[in-house]
Phi, psi and omega in degrees: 000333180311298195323315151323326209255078195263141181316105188280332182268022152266334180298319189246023159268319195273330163300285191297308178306310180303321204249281186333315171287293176326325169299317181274348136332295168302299183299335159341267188315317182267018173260336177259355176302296195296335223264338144314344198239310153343317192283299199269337163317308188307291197305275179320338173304316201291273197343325209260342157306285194300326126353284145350263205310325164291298189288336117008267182317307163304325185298308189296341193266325175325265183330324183294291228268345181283328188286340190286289198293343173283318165325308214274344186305302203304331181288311161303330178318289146342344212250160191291313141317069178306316180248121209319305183002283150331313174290313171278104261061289175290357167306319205280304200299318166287330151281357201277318187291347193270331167320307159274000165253017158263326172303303159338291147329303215271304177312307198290298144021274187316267212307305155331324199265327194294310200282330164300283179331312191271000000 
C-alpha cells in the first residue's frame, strides 16, 4: 500500500499544470483559429478596396461616355437633317440633273459639231 501511497500535493500540482496546459493549448488554437480569420477579413477588405476603386472608376468612365452621347444627340438634333438619309436623296436627285444637263450640253455639242461640219 506504501506503494500507492504517492505525494498527493505533488500528484495534484502535475494534474492541475496538465489541465492547465492543455487550456493554453485550446486557447492556442483559437487565437491562431482568429488570427486565420483576421488574415482573410484583411486579404477581403483589400479585394473589396480594389474592387471599390475599379468600379469608381468604371462609374466615371460610363458617365464620361453617357455626356458624350447625350452631346453628339443634342448636336444632330440641332443640325438641319436630323436624318443623313434625307440628304443623300437630295444629293442623288442632284447628281441625276447635272447628268441630264449634261447629257443635254453633249447633244446640243453633237448638233452643233453636225451642223459646222456640213
Amino acid at each position: 500500500p506504501d506503494e500507492l501511497n504517492v505525494d498527493k500535493p505533488a500528484f495534484q500540482k502535475w494534474e492541475a499544470d496538465k489541465k492547465l496546459q492543455r487550456k493554453a493549448t485550446l486557447l492556442q488554437d483559437k487565437v491562431n483559429a482568429l488570427e486565420r480569420d483576421l488574415v482573410k477579413a484583411n486579404t477581403q477588405a483589400t479585394q473589396y478596396k480594389d474592387l471599390s476603386f475599379r468600379l469608381q472608376a468604371d462609374k466615371e468612365e460610363i458617365l464620361a461616355k453617357y455626356q458624350k452621347l447625350q452631346q453628339l444627340q443634342e448636336l444632330r438634333d440641332k443640325s438641319p437633317i436630323s436624318d443623313g438619309t434625307e440628304h443623300v436623296i437630295q444629293l442623288k436627285n442632284r447628281i441625276l440633273e447635272l447628268e441630264e444637263e449634261t447629257d443635254k450640253l453633249k447633244r446640243i455639242a453633237d448638233v452643233d459639231k453636225e451642223q459646222h461640219i456640213r
